[in-house]
C-alpha positions as CSV (number, residue, x, y, z in Angstrom):
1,X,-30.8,12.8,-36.3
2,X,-32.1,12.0,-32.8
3,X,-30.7,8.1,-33.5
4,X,-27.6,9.7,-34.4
5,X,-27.0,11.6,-31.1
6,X,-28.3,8.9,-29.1
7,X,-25.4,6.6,-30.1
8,X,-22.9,9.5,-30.0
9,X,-23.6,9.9,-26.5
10,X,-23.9,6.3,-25.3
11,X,-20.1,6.4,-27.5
12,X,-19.4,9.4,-25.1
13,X,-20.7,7.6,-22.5
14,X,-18.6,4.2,-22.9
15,X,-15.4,6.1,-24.0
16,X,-15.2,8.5,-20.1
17,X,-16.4,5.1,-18.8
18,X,-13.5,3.3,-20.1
19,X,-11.1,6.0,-19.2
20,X,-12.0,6.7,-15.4
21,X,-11.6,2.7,-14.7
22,X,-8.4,3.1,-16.2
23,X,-7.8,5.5,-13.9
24,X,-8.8,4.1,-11.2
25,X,-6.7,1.0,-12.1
26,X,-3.8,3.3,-12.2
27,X,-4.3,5.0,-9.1
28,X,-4.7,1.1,-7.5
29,X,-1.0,0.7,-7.9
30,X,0.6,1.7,-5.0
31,X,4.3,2.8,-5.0
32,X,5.2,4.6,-1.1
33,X,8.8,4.7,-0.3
34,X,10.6,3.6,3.1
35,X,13.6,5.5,1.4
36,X,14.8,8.3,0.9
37,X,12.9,9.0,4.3
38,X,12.3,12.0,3.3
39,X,9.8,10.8,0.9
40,X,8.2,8.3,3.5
41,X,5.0,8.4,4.5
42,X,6.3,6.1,7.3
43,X,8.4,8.4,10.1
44,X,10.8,5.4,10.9
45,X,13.8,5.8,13.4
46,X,17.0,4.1,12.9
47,X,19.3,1.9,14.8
48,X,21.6,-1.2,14.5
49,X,22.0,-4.0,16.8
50,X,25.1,-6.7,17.2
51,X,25.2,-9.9,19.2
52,X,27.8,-8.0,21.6
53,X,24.7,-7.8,24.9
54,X,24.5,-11.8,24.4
55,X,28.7,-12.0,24.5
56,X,29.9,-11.9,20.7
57,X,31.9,-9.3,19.8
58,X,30.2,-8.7,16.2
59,X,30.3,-4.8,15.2
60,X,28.6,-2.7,13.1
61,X,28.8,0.9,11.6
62,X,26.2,2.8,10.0
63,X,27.5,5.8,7.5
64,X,24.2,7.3,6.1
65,X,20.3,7.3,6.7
66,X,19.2,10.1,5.7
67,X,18.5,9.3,2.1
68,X,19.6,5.7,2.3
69,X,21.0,2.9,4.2
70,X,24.8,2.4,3.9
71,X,26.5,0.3,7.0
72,X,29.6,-1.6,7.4
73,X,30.1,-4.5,9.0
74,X,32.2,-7.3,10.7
75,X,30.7,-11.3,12.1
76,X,33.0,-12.6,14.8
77,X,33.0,-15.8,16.4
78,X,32.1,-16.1,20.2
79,X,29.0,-16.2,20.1
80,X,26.9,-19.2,19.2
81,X,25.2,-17.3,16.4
82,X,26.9,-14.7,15.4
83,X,24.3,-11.2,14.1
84,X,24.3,-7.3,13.4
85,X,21.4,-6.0,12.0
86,X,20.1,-2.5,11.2
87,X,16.4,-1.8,12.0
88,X,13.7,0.7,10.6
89,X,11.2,1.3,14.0
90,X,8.3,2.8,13.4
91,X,7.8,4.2,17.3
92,X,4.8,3.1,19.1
93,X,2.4,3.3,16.9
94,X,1.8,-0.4,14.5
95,X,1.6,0.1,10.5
96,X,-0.4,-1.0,8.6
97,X,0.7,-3.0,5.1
98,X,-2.0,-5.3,4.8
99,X,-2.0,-3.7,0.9
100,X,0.9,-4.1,0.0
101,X,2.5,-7.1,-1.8
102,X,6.2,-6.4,-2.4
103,X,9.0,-4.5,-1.1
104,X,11.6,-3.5,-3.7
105,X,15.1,-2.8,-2.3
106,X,17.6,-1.7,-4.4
107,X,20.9,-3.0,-2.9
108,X,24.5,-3.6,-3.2
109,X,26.7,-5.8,-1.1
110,X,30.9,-6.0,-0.8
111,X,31.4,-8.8,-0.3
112,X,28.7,-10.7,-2.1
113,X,26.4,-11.8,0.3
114,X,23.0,-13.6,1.7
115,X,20.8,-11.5,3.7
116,X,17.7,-11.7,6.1
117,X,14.7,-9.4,6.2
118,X,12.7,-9.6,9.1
119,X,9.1,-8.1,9.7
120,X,8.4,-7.5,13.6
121,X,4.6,-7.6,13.7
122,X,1.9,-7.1,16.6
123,X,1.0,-11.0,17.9
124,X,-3.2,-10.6,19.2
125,X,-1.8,-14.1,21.7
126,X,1.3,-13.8,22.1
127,X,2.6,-10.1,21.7
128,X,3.1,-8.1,25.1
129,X,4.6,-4.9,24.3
130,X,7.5,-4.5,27.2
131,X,8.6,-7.8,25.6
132,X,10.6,-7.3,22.4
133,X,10.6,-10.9,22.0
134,X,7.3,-11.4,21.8
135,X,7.1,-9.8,18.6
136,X,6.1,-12.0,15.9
137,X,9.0,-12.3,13.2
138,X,8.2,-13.3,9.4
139,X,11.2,-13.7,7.5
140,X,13.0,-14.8,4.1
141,X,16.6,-14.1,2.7
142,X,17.8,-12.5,-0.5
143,X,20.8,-12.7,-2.7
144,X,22.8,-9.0,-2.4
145,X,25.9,-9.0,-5.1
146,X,28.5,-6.0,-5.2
147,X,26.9,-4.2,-8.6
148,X,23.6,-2.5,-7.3
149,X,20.7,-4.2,-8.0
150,X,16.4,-4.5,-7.3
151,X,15.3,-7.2,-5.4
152,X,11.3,-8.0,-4.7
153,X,10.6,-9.5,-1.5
154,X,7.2,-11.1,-1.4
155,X,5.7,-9.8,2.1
156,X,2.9,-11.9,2.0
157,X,5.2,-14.9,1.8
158,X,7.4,-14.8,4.6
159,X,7.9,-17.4,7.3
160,X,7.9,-17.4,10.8
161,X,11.3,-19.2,12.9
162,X,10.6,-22.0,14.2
163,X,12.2,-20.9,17.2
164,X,10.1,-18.4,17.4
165,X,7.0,-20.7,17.7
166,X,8.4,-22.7,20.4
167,X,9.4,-20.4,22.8
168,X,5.8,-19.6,23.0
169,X,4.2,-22.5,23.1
170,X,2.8,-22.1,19.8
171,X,2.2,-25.2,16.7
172,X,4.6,-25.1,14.0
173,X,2.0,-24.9,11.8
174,X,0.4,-21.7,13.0
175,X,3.0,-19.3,10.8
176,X,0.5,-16.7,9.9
177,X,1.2,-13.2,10.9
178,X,-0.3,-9.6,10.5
179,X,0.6,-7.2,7.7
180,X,-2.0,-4.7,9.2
181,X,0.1,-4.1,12.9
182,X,3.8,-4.1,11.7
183,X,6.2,-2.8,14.6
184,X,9.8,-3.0,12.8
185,X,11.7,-3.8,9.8
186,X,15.3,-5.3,9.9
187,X,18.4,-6.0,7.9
188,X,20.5,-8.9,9.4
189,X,23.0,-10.8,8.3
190,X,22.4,-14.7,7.6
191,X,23.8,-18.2,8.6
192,X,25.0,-17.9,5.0
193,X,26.7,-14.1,5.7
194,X,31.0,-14.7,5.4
195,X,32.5,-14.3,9.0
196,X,35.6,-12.9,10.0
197,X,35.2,-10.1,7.1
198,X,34.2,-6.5,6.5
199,X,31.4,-6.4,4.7
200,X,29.9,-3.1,3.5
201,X,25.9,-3.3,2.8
202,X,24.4,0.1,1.2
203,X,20.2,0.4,0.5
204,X,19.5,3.5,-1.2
205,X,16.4,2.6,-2.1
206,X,13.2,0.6,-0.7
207,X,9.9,1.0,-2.2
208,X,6.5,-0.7,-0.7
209,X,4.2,-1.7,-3.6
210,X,0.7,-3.1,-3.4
211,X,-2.8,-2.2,-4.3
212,X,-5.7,0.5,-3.0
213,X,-8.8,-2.2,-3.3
214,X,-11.0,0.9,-3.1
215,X,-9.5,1.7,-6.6
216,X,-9.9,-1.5,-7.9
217,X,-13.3,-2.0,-6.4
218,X,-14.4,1.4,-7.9
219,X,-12.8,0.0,-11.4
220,X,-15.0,-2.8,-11.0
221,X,-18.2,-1.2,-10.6
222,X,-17.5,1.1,-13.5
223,X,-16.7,-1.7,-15.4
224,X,-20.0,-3.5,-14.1
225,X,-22.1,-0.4,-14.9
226,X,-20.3,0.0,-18.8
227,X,-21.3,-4.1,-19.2
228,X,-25.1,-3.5,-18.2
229,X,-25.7,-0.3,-20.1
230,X,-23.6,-1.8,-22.9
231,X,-25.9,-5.1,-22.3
232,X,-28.9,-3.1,-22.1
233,X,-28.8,-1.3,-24.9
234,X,-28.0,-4.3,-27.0
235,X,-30.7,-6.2,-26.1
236,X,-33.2,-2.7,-26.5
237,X,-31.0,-2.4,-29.9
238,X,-32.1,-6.2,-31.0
239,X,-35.1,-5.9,-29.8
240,X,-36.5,-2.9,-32.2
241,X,-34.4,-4.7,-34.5
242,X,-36.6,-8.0,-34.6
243,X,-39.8,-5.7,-34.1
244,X,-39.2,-3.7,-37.1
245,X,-38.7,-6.9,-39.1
246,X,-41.8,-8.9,-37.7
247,X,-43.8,-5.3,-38.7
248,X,-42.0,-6.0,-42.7
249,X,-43.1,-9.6,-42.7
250,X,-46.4,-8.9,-41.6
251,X,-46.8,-6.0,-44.3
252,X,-45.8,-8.1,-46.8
253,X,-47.0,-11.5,-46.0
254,X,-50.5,-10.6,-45.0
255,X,-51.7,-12.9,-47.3
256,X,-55.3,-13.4,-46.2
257,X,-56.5,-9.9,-45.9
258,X,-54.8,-8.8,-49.1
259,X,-56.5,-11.4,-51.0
260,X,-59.6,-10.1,-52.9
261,X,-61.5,-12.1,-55.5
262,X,-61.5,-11.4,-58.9
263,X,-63.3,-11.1,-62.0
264,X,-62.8,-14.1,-63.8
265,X,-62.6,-13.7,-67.5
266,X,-61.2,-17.3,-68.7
267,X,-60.7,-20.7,-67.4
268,X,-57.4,-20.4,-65.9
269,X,-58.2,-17.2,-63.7
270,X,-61.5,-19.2,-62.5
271,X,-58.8,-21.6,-61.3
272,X,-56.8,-19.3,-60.0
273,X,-59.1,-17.8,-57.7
274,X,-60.6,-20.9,-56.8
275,X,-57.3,-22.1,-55.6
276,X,-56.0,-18.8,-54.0
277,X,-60.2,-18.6,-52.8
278,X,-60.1,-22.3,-50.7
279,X,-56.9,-21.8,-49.1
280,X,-57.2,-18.5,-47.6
281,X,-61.0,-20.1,-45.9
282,X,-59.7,-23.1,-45.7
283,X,-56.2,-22.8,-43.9
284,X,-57.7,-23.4,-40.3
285,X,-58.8,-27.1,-41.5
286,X,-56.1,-29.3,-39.5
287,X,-56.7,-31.9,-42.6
288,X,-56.3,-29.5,-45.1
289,X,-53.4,-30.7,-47.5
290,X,-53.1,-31.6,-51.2
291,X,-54.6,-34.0,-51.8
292,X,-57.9,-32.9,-49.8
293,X,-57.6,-29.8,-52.1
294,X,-57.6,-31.7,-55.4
295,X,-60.9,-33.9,-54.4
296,X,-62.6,-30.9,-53.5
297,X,-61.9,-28.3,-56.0
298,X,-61.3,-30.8,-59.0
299,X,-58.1,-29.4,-60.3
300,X,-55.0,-31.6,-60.4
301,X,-52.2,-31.6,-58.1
302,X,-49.6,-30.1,-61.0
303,X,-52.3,-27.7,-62.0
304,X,-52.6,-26.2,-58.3
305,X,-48.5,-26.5,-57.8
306,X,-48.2,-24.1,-60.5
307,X,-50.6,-21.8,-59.9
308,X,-49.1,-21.2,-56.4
309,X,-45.5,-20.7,-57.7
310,X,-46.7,-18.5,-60.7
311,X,-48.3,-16.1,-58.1
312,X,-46.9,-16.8,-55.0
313,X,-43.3,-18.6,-55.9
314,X,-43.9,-21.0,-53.3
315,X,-45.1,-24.4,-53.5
316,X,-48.7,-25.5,-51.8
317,X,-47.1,-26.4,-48.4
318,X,-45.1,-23.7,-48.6
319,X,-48.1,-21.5,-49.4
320,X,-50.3,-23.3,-46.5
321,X,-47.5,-22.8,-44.1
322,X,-47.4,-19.1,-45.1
323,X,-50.5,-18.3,-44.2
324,X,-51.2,-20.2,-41.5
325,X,-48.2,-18.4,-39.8
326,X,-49.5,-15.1,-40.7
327,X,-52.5,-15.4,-39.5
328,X,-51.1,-16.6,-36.7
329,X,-49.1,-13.6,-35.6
330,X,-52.5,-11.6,-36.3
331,X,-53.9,-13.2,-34.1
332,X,-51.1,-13.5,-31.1
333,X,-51.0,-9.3,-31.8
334,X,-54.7,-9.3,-31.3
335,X,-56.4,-11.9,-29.0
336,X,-55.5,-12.8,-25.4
337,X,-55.6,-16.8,-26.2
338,X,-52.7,-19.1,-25.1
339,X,-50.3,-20.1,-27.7
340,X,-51.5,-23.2,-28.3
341,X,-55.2,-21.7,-28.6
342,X,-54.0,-19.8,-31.5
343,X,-51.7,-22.5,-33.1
344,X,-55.0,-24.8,-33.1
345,X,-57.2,-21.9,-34.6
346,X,-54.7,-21.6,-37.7
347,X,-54.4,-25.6,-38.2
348,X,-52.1,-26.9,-35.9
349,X,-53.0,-29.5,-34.1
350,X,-49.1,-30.1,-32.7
351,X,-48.2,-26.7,-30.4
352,X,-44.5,-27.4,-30.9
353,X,-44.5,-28.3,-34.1
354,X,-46.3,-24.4,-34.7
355,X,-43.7,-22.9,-32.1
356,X,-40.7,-24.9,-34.2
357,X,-42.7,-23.6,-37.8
358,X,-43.2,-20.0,-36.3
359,X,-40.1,-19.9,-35.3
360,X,-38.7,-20.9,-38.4
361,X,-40.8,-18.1,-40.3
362,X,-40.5,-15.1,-38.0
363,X,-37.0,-15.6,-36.2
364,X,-38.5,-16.0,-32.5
365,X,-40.9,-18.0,-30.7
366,X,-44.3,-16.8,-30.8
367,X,-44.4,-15.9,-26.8
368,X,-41.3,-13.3,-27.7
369,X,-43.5,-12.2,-30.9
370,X,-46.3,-11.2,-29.1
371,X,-44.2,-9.2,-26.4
372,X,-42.5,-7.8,-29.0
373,X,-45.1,-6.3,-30.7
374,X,-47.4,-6.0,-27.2
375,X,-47.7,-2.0,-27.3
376,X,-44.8,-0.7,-29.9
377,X,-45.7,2.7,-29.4
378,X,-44.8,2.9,-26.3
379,X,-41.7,1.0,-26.6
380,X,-40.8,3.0,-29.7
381,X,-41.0,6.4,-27.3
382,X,-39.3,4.7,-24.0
383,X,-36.6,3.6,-27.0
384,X,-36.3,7.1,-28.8
């Protein structure tokens, strides 16, 4: 009954394990909106900007921004590159997106179009804050067709202008920037945006998604702890396991101390005993084989052959082997000598041969036998 509750809780235990890593996998995922604002945890302020300061005459017109983006507008030559763009500011105060991977807009575009996403971020070199400029940008474009659809932008894979990089002195291949101090966010149009039309651009929604690492890291060690337990009690399982079948061999293979001589009453029994009589004082002889046994107890090889299977079922070397390896684990159980000390006292004169043989015979190598069965009483309580 105690086993019984024992594995019910250690079920118990794996089963609330399992689910609170789930959980905390689930709570990883982060989902926080930039839109509706309402539901931001980003206070952003909008505005729009045209290339109209520089001497375009560009124009935009923004409709909505309370629960999305929605802004018309029209590219006009006269300036070298022509631009509008419509900019989320988060004040002041940098934000920090270092966790998230993605942002998800869900946007439509009349005319079918190619736009630019732009992430203003805090430079540690470069950035002086009454210098807009100096803002590092991190760019890519995305496709944006009439139907409404849900574009991923990949924040972590953005690239910085090259002319951004040269105006300050910087090398072309230094293009990493900081998700942790982001200043802005901005919509523009692209080299690739149609001029000389109105073009009508509406966001309603974008969605930042990444990952909490203190979830995930709090999933891992939950999952660490489940796969030592787990591992633990395996091995503690196994090793009562392999103790409770070394104790079964060594009840029923103790060979040497259950053998008792006899009263003989007819020729064969004499032989019998004289057989089963020599090997179990003989066994520790290193020379001790069949034919040594023939010479010195003048019964003939078949004679002694079946004599051993009719009351043992084994052959002589089987038999010899048998209990030479019981004796063996006696005496690893019982006396402090060193393996190959006790391999030599039972007739090897090879220790790995008698580590292979023991092996063989009891399923481990004698070192593990003996610490298996070194004080099983107290493993057996520690183990319930």
């Amino acid at each position: 009954m105690k086993t019984f509750y024992t594995k019910a809780g250690f079920v118990t235990f794996l089963v609330l394990a399992i689910a609170l890593a789930t959980l905390f996998l689930v709570l990883s995922t982060l989902r926080d909106p930039l839109l509706p604002s309402a539901n931001s945890k980003y206070a952003h302020d909008v505005f729009v900007s045209t290339d109209a300061p520089d001497g375009g005459s560009s124009r935009i017109v923004m409709h909505n921004t309370a629960t999305e983006l929605q802004y018309n507008y029209h590219l006009a030559e006269g300036y070298q590159y022509p631009y509008t763009s419509i900019t989320l500011g988060f004040g002041e105060t940098l934000v920090d997106w270092s966790m998230y991977r993605n942002l998800e807009l869900t946007v439509a575009c009349d005319p079918a179009n190619v736009l630019m996403l732009t992430v203003h971020t805090f430079d540690n070199e470069v950035t002086k804050p009454d210098n807009y400029l100096s803002y590092r940008r991190a760019r890519t474009t995305f496709s944006c067709a009439p139907k409404s659809q849900t574009v991923s932008i990949n924040l972590q894979e953005l690239a910085t202008p090259k002319w951004w990089l040269m105006r300050f002195e910087l090398p072309l291949t230094q293009r990493d920037y900081d998700l942790a101090k982001v200043f802005e966010l901005a919509i523009e149009n692209s080299s690739q945006s149609p001029l000389h039309t109105d073009s009508q651009v509406q966001i309603t929604e974008a969605t930042l998604v990444g990952s909490d690492w203190h979830y995930i890291l709090a999933a891992i060690i939950v999952a660490g702890v489940v796969t030592l337990v787990s591992l633990r009690v395996y091995i503690k399982q196994q090793w009562l396991k392999l103790r409770s079948e070394l104790r079964r061999k060594i009840e029923q293979e103790n060979i040497i101390q259950n053998y008792q001589p006899v009263a003989t009453s007819c020729k064969s029994d004499r032989a019998r005993n004289a057989v089963l009589e020599f090997m179990a004082t003989q066994y520790a002889n290193p020379d001790l084989n069949l034919e040594f046994t023939t010479r010195s107890l003048g019964i003939n090889r078949i004679k002694i052959n079946d004599i051993l299977r009719e009351q043992q079922g084994l052959t002589f070397s089987g038999y010899l082997t048998k209990i030479r390896l019981t004796e063996a684990a006696r005496l690893l159980r019982e006396k402090k000598a060193s393996v190959a000390e006790i391999g030599f006292m039972v007739g090897y004169k090879n220790a790995p041969y008698f580590n292979q043989m023991f092996k063989k015979e009891f399923g481990c190598t004698p070192n593990a036998y003996r610490k298996a069965m070194l004080h099983p009483r107290a493993s057996e309580a520690q183990n319930g």
